[in-house]
N, C-alpha and C positions, 0 to 999 in steps of 0.2 A: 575434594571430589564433588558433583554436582550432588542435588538430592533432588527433591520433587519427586512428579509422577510420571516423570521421563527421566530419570537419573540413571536409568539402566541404559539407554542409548546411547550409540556413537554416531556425530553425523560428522561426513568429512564434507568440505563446503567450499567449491570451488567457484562458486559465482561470484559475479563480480555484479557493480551498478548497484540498483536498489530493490530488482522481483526476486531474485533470488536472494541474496540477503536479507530481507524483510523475511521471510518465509524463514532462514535458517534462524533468526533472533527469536521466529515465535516459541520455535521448537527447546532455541535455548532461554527463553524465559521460564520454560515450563521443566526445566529441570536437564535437559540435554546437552551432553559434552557436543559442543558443537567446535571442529576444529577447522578453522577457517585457514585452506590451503589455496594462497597469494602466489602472485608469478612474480620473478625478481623486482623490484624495486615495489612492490604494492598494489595492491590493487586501487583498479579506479575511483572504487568510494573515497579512497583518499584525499582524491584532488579533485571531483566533482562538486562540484555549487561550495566552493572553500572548505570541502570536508564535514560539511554541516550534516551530511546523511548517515558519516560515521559512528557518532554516540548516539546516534537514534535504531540503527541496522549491523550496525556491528559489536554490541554489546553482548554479553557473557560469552562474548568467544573468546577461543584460544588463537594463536596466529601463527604458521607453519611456512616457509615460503620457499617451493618448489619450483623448480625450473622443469618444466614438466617436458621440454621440447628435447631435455637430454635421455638419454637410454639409462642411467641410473636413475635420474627423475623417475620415470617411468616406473623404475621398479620399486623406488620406494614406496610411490603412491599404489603399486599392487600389495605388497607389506603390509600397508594400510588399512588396504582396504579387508584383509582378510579377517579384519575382527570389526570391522564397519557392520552398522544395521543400518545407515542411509546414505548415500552421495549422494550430492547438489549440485549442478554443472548449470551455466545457462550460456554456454558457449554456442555458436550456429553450428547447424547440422552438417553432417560428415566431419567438424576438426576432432572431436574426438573416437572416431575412427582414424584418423592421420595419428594420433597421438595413443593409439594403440590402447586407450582408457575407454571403449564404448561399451552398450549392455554387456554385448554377449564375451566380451574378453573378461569384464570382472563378474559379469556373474559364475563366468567358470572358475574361477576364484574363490567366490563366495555364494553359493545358488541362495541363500536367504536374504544375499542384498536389495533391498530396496534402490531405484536406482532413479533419480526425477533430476529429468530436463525442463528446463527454461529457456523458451524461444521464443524470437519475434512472431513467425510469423510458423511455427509446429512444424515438424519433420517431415512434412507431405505437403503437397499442392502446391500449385505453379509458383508461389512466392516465400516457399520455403527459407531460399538463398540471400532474401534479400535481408539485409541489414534492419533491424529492428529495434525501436525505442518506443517508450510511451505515446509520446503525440501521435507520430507514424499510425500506431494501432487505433488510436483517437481517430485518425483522418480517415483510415480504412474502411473502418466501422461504420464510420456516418456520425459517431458523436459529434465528432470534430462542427458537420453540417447546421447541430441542432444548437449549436454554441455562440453567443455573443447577440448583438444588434443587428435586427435586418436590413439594415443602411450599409452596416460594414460585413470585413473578411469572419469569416468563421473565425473561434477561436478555439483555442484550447484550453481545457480543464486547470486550474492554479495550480492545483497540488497532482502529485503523480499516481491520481487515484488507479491506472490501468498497471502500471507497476504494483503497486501496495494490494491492488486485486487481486495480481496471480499470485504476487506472495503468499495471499493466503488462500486461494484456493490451492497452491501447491503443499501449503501445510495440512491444509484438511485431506488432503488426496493422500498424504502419506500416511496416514492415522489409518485409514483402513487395507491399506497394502502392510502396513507393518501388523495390522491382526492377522491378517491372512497367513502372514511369515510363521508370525507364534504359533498357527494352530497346524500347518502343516510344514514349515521351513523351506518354502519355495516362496524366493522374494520376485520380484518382477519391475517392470519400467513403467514408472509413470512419466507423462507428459503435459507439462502444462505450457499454454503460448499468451506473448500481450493480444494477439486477434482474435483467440477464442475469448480471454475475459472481457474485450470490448463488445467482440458480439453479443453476448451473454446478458453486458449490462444495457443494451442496447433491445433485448430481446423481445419488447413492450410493443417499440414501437415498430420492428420488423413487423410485429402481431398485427397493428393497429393499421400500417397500411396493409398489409394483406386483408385486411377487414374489411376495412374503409375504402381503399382505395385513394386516399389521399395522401400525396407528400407529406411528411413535417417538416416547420420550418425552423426557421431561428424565430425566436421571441424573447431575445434580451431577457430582459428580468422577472418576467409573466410566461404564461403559458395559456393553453386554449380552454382549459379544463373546466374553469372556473374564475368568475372574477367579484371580486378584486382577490388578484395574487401577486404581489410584487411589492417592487421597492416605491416609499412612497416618504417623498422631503418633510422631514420636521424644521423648526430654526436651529437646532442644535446638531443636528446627523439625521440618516436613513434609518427606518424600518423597516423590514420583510414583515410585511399582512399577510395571511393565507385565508380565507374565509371560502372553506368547499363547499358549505354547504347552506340554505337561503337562512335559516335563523341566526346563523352566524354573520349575515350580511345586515340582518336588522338590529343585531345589538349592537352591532358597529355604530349604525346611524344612531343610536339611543344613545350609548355610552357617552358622544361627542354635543350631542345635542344640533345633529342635522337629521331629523323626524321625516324632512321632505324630501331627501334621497330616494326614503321607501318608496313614496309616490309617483314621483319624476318617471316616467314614461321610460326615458332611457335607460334607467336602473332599476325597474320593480323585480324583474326577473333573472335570473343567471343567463340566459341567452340575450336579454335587454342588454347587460351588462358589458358580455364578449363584445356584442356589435357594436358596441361605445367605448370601448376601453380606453381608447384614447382620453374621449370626454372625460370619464369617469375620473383615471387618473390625475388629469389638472384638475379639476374641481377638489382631491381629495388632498395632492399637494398645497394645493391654497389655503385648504382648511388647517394641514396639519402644521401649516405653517407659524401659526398663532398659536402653535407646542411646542415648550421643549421637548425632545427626543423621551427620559426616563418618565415624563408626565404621559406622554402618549401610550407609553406600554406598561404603565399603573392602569391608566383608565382601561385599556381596551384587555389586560388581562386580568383585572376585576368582574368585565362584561363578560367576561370566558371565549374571550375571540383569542385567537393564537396569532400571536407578534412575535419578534423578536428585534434587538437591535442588529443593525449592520453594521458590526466591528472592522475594523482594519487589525493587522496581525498585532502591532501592539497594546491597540484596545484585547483581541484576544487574549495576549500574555499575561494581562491584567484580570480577567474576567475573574471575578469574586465565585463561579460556581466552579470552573475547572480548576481552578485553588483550591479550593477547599474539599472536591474530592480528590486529590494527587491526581489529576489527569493529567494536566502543565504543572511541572517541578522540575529542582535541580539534580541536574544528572551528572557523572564526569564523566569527562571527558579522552579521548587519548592522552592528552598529557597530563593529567589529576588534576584541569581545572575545573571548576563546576559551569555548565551552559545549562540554557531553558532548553529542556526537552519534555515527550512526550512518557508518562508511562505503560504498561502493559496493560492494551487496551480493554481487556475483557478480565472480569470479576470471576473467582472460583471460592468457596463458602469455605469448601473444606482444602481443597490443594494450586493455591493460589501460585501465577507467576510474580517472578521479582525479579529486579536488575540487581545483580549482587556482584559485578563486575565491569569495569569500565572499558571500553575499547580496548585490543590489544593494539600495541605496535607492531609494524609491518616482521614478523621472525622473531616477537619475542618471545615467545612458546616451546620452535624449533627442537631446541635440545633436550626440553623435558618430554615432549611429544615423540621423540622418535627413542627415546632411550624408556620411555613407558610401552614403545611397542617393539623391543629388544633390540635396537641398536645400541652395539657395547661404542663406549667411548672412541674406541681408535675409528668404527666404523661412521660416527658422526663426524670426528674429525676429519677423517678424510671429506666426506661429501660436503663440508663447511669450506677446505682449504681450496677442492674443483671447481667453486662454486653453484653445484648441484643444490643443495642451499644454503637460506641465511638466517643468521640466528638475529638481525636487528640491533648489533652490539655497536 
């Protein structure tokens, strides 16, 4: 049985892809029977980017696989749900009304259910209907706009930050609908979408031109704010320099032993700096040139300038500080082998999450799950033989 400090919850976990599951793993990190309900043959975490999402997002789950589009379907997932304290769906809006599984059918059900949607683009507004993925939200937003080199196409984000966002803002949103449950026992629908968490993270700059009244643009590897900020050539690899603010711009020059930077008309000032960046840039390339890459970020983080190097994913895999706090470790996998994933991101003193369980297989759960929420044996065998579900055998 789970433990933690969610080990008294039940989430039943019907999404599919990565917002929604990301969000149901946080939950089952932290102690939460999270029963992950698949539609026949698996869900899509499966076979997305080689299954690589699954031992990162479908971890300490159970695996249940419901054919939910049949009228026994149905009812078993109402069964279900009457001893549930959350369901997860991030199916678009209106199939679960078609599917006769929406708020108001299981909250009459279970009035203390918690009940969170995951959508592209939220249950209302002209774009409701349309199909929804991470980028999509990215390109809505405007992020997509502020992304890549001004010479080329926009681009989009590496990693599926707008997914992994609602996930967890979908987790935090259920944390306080399920206090609400406990102190009165009226659960209610949450709602979370990839277009509100791109607006959200976007929210600065919506601010900054209502402010300013200037577009943003694209600026590649820099930005407007401050310079130098960016990637900048050593002989060995890149750096990321950040220097916001002007004493951080003159230890730089100290640290390296270029004094006359400070003076240089073009660079004495932060605004000198912006309107040269170009210059700036080559001139700092050249120099850094005559460095290896780990000598440039001894010098400049002894100066107290903030560097970093610019890894590629298997320099990250390697990275001696995400080693050695368990951040990147081996996890297993669906089939018990061990892959590089990530751990449970966030730190708790006294009631810490842990991966204590490896991916389920597509229904390998099925029969303990339905016979833990009183289906006697003939009754699962029947809905095993209709194929109403599958136990993954």
């Amino acid at each position: 049985m789970p433990t933690g400090p969610l080990g008294d919850l039940t989430v039943l976990d019907l999404s599919q892809a990565i917002a929604g599951p990301s969000a149901g793993a946080l939950l089952a990190d932290f102690g939460a029977e999270v029963v992950s309900i698949e539609p026949p043959g698996g869900g899509s975490e499966r076979r997305f980017a080689k299954g690589s999402t699954l031992p990162n997002f479908s971890r300490n789950k159970r695996s249940l696989v419901l054919d939910l589009k049949s009228d026994e379907g149905r009812d078993v997932l109402h069964r279900l749900v009457e001893d549930a304290d959350v369901l997860l769906h991030s199916n678009r809006p209106g199939k679960m009304e078609r599917l006769d599984c929406d708020y108001e059918t299981l909250s009459a059900i279970n009035p203390a259910l918690v009940y969170c949607s995951i959508t592209g683009y939220g249950e209302s507004g002209p774009y409701k209907d349309r199909p929804g993925f991470d980028p999509l939200a990215q390109a809505v937003s405007g992020l997509m706009s502020m992304n890549g080199e001004p010479d080329r196409k926009p681009s989009r984000v590496g990693a599926s930050t707008i997914d992994i966002g609602t996930g967890i803002y979908a987790a935090f949103a259920i944390w306080p609908a399920l206090r609400h449950a406990e102190r009165t026992g009226e659960g209610q629908k949450v709602e979370a979408s990839l277009i509100d968490t791109a607006a959200t993270f976007m929210a600065q700059w919506y601010t900054y031109y209502d402010m300013v009244g200037r577009v943003p643009q694209r600026q590649g590897h820099t930005w407007e704010a401050y310079a130098p900020s960016g990637v900048i050539e050593t002989a060995t690899g890149p750096v990321y320099v950040a220097t916001a603010f002007q004493h951080l711009w003159e230890r730089l020059c100290e640290s390296i032993g270029r004094e006359d930077w400070k003076e240089d008309p073009r660079f004495r000032t932060n605004d000198d700096r912006l309107e040269n960046r170009d210059a700036l840039y080559a001139e700092m390339d050249e120099e850094f040139s005559n460095y290896e890459r780990d000598e440039v970020v001894e010098q400049l983080l002894d100066a107290g300038v903030p560097v970093a190097e610019v890894q590629d994913v298997p320099e990250a895999t390697e990275d001696e500080h995400l080693r050695e706090r368990g951040t990147i470790r081996e996890i297993e996998n669906v089939d018990g082998e061990e892959v590089l994933g990530a751990d449970v991101p966030v730190r708790l003193s006294r009631t810490p999450g842990s991966i204590d369980r490896k991916p389920p297989r597509a229904g390998e759960h099925t029969d303990e799950i339905l016979s833990e929420h009183g289906f006697d044996e003939s009754e699962v065998d029947r809905l095993l033989n209709t194929g109403v579900v599958e136990n993954g055998s």
